[in-house]
C-alpha positions in Angstrom: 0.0 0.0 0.0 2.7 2.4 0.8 3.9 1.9 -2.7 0.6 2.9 -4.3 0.6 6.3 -1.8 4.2 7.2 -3.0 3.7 6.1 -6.7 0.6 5.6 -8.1 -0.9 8.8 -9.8 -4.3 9.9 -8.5 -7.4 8.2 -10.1 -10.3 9.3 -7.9 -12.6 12.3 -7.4 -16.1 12.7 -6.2 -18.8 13.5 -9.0 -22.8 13.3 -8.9 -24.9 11.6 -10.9 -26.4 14.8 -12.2 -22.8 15.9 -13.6 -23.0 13.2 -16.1 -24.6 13.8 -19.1 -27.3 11.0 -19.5 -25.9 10.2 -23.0 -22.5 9.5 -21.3 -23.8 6.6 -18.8 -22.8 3.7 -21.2 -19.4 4.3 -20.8 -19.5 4.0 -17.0 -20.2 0.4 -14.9 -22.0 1.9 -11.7 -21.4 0.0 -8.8 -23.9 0.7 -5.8 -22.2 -0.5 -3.0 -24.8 -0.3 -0.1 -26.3 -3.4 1.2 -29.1 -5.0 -0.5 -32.0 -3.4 1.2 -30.7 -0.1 0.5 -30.1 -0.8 -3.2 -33.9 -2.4 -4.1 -35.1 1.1 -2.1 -33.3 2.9 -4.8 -30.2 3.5 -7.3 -28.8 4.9 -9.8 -30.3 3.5 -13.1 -28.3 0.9 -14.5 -26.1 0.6 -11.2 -25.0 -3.3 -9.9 -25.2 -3.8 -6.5 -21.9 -5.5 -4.7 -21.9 -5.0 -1.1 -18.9 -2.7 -0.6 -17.4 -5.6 2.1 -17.7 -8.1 -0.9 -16.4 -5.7 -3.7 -12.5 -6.6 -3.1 -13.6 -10.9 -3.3 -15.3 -10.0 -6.9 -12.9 -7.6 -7.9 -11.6 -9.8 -11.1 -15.5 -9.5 -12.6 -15.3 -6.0 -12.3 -14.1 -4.5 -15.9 -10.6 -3.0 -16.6 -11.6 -1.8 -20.1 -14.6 0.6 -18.1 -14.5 3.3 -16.4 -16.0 2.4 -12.9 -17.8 4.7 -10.9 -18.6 3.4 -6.8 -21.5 5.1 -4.9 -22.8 4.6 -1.9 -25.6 7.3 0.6 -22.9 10.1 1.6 -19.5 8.7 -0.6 -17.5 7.4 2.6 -17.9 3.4 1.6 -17.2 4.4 -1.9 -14.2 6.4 -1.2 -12.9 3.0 0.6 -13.6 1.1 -1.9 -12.3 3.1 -4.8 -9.2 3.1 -2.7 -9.3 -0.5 -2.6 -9.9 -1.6 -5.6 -7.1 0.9 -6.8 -4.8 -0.7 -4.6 -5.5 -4.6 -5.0 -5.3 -3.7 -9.1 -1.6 -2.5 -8.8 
């Protein structure tokens, strides 16, 4: 991890779902990473749900050739998991 902090150039940011323009959403893969309850109440259109403790175990089905964007209700399990998943991809 220490090498990704020193090395790795940053790849994250916070953006809302009303930044992007709707004809721009098939170049995304929205992952919704609340539990399930909170995901059938609502998501993002076209969002998969994977539980953000699960996200690093299925990690290889997420896409490299995709831009991924992670969400959660207030971007503090996304933030960890964009973290994670930057770090376990090194």
């Amino acid at each position: 991890m220490a090498a990704h902090l020193e090395f790795s150039r940053y790849r994250g940011g916070v953006i809302f779902a009303k930044q992007i323009p709707r004809e721009h959403w098939k170049h995304f893969l929205v992952i919704n990473t609340r539990d399930a309850a909170q995901y059938t109440n609502g998501h993002t259109p076209g969002a998969i749900n994977i539980n953000w403790r699960q996200v690093l175990a299925q990690s290889t089905s997420i896409p490299r050739d995709k831009l991924v964007l992670v969400c959660c209700n207030a971007s503090l399990l996304s933030a960890q998991v964009g973290f994670a998943l930057c770090v376990a991809r090194l």
